[in-house]
N, CA, C and O of each residue as an XYZ file, in Angstrom:
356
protein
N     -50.217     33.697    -34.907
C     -48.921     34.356    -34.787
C     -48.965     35.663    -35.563
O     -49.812     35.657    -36.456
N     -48.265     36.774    -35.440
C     -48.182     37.990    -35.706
C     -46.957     38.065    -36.960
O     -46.343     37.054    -37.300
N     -46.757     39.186    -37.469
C     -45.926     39.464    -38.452
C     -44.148     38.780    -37.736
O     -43.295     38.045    -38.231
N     -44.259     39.495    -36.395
C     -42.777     39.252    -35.666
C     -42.395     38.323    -35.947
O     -41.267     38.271    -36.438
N     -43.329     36.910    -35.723
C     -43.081     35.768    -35.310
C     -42.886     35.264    -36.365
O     -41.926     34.496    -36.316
N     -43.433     35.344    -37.490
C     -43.114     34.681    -38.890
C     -41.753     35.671    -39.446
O     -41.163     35.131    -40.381
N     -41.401     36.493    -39.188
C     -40.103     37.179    -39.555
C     -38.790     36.478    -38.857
O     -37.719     36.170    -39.382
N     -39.213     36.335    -37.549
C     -38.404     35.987    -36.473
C     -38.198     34.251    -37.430
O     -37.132     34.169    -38.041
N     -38.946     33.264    -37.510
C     -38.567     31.991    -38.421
C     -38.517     32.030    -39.252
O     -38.498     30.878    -39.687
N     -38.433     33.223    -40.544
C     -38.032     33.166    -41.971
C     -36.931     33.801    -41.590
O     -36.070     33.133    -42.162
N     -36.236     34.850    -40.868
C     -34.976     35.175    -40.790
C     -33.927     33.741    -40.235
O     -32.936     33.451    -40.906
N     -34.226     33.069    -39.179
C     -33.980     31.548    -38.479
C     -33.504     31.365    -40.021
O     -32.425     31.838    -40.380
N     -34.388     30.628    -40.962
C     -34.382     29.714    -41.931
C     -32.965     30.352    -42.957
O     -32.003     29.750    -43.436
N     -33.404     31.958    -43.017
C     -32.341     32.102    -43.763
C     -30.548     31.985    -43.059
O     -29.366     31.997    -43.405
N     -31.276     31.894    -42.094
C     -29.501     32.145    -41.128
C     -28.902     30.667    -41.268
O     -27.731     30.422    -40.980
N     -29.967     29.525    -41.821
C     -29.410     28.289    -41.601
C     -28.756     27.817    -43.017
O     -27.721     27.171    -43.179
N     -29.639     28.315    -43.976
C     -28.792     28.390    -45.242
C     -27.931     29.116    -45.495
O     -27.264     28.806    -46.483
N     -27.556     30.363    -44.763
C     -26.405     31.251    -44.645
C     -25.293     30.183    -44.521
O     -24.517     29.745    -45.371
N     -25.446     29.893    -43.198
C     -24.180     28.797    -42.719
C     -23.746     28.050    -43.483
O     -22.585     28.059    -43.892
N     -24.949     26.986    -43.921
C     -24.672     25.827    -44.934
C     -24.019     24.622    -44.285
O     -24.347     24.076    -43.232
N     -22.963     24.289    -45.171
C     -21.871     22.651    -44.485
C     -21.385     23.433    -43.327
O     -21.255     22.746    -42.314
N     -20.976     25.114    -43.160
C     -20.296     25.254    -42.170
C     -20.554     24.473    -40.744
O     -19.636     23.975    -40.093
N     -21.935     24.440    -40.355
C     -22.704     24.097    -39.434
C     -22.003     23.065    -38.739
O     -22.042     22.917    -37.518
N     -21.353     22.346    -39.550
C     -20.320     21.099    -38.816
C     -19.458     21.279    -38.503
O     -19.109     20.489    -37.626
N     -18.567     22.201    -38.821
C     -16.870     22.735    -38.229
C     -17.615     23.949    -37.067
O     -17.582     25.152    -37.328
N     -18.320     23.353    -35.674
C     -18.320     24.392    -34.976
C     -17.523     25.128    -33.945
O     -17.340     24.597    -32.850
N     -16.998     26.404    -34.235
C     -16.203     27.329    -33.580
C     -16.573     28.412    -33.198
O     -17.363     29.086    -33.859
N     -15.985     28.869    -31.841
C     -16.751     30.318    -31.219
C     -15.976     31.237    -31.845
O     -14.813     31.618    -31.977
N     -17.253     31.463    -32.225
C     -16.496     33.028    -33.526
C     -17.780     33.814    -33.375
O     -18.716     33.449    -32.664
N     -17.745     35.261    -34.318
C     -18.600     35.887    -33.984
C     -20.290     35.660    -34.684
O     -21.396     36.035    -34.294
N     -19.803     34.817    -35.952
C     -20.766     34.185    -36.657
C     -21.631     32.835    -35.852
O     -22.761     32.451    -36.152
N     -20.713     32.249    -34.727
C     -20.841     30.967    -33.905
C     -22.178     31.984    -33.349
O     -23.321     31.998    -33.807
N     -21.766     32.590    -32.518
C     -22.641     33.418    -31.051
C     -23.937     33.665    -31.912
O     -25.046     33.245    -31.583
N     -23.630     34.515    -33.244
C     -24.763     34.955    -33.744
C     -25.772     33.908    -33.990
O     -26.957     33.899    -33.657
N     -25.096     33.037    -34.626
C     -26.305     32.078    -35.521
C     -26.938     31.033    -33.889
O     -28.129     30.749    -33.759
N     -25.998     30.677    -32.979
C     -26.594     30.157    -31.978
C     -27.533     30.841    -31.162
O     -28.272     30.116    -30.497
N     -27.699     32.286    -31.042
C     -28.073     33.251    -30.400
C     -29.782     33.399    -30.752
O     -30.773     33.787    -30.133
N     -29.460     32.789    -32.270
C     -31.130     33.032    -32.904
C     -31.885     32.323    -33.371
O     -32.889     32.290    -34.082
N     -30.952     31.502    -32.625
C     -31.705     29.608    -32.871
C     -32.465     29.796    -31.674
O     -33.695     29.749    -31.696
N     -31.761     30.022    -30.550
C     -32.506     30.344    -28.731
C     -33.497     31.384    -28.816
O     -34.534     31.182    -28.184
N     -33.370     32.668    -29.596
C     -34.223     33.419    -29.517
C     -35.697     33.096    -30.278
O     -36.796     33.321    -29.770
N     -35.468     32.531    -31.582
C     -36.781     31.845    -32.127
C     -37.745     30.490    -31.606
O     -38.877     30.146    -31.947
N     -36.602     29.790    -30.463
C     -37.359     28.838    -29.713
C     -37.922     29.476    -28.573
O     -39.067     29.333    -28.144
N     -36.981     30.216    -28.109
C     -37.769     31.181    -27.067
C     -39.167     31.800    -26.816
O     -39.936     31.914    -25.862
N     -39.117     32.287    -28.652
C     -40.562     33.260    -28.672
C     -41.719     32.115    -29.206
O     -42.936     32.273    -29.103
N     -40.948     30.768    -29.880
C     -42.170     29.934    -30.030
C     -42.841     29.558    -28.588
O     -44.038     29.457    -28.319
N     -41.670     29.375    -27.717
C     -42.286     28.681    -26.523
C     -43.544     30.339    -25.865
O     -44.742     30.343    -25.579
N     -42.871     31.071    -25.868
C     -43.415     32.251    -25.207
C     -44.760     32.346    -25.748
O     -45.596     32.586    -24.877
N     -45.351     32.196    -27.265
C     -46.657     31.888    -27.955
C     -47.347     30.652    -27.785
O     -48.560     30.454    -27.724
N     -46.236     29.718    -27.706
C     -47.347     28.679    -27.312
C     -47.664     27.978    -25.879
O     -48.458     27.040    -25.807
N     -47.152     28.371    -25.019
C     -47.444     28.188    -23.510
C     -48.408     29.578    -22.946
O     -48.012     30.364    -22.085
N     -49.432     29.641    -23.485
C     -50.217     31.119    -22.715
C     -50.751     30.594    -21.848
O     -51.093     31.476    -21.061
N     -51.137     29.339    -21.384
C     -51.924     28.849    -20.201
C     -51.360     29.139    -18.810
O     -51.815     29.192    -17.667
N     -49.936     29.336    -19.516
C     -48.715     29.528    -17.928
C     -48.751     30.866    -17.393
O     -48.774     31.797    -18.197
N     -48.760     31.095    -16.186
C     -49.129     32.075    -15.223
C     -48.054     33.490    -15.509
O     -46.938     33.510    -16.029
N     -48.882     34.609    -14.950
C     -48.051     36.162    -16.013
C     -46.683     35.662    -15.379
O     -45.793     35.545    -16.222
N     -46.363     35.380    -14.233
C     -44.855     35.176    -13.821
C     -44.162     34.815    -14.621
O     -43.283     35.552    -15.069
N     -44.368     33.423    -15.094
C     -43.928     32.910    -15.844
C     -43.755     33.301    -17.559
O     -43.054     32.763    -18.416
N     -44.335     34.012    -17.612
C     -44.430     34.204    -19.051
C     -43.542     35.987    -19.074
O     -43.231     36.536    -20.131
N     -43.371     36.401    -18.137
C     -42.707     37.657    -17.640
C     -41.226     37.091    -17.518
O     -40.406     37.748    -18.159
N     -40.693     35.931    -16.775
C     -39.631     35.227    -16.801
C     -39.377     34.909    -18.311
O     -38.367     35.467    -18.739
N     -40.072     34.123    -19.243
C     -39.273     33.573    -20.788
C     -39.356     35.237    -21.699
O     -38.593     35.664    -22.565
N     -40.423     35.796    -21.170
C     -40.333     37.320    -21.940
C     -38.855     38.115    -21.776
O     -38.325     38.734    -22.698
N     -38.317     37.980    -20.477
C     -37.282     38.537    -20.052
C     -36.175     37.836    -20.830
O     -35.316     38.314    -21.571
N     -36.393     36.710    -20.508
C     -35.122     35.845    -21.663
C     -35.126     35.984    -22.879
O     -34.065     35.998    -23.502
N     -36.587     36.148    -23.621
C     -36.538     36.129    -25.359
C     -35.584     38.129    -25.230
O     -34.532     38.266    -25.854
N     -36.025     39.092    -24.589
C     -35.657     40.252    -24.575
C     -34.088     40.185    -24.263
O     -33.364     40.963    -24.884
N     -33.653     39.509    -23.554
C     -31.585     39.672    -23.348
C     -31.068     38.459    -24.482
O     -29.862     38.420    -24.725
N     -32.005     37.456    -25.184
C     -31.538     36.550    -26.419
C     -31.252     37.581    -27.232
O     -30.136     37.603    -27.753
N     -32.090     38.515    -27.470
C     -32.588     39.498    -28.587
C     -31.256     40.529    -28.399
O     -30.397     40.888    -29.204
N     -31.429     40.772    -27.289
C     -29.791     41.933    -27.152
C     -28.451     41.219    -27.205
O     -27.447     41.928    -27.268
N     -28.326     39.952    -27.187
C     -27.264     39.431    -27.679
C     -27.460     38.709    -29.096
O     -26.363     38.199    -29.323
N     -28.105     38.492    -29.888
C     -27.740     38.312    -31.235
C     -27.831     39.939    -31.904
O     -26.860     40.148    -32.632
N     -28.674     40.984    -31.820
C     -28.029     42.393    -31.985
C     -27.073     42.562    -31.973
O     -26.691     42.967    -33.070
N     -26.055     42.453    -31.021
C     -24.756     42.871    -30.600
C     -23.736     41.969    -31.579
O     -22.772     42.443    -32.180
N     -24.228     40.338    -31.614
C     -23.497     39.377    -32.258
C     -23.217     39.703    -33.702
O     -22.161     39.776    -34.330
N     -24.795     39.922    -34.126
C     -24.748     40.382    -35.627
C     -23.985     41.841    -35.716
O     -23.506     42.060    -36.829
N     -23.884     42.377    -35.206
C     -23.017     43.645    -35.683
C     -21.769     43.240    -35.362
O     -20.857     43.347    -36.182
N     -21.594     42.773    -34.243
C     -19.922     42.088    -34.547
C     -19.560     41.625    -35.360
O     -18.514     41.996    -35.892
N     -20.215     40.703    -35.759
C     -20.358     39.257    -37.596
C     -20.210     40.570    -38.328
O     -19.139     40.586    -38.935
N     -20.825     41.537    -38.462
C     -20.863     42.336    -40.104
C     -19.576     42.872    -39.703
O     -18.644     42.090    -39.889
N     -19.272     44.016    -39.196
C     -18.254     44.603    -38.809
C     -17.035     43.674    -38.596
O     -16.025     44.153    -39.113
N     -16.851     42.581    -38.035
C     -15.495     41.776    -38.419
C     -15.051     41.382    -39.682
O     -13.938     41.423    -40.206
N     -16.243     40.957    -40.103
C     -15.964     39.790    -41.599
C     -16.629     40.789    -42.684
O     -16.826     40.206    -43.750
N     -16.950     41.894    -42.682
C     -17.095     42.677    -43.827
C     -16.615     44.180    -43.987
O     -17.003     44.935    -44.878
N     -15.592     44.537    -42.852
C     -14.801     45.820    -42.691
C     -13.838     45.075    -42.019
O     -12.999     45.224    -42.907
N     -13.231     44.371    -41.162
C     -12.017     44.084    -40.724
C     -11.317     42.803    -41.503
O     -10.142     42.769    -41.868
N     -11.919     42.162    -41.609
C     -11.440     41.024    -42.245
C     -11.539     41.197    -43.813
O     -11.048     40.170    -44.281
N     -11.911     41.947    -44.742
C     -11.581     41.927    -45.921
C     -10.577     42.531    -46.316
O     -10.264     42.496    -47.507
């Protein structure tokens, strides 16, 4: 695995201790989208590394998905900062 990929599951890890107990009161909020967003995107890119036997189609198909996971936790996380650390304080 490359630098990405170990960034991509030490950022995961920290997003899960971010949450904490919250993890059990789950609600669609902008923190919901985010933290779910990069749970999919880090399973995404594990699967995308560890299935190379699977044909370029296929690996062009989960590439396409880890790439629009990726543009929606971007978008999520700037919503999360910008709500809860300029609107909401």
């Amino acid at each position: 695995m490359n630098f990405h990929c170990y960034l991509g599951i030490i950022g995961t890890v920290i997003a899960i201790l971010h949450v904490g107990q919250n993890i059990v009161f789950i609600q669609v909020s902008a923190g919901f989208i985010c933290f779910f967003s990069m749970i999919l995107l880090c399973i995404s890119g594990i699967v995308i590394k560890c299935l190379k036997r699977i044909s370029p189609a296929s690996r062009r198909i989960w590439r396409f998905v880890h790439i629009g996971l990726a543009i929606v936790f971007v978008g999520a996380l700037l919503w999360h900062i910008l709500l809860y650390h300029f609107i909401m304080s």
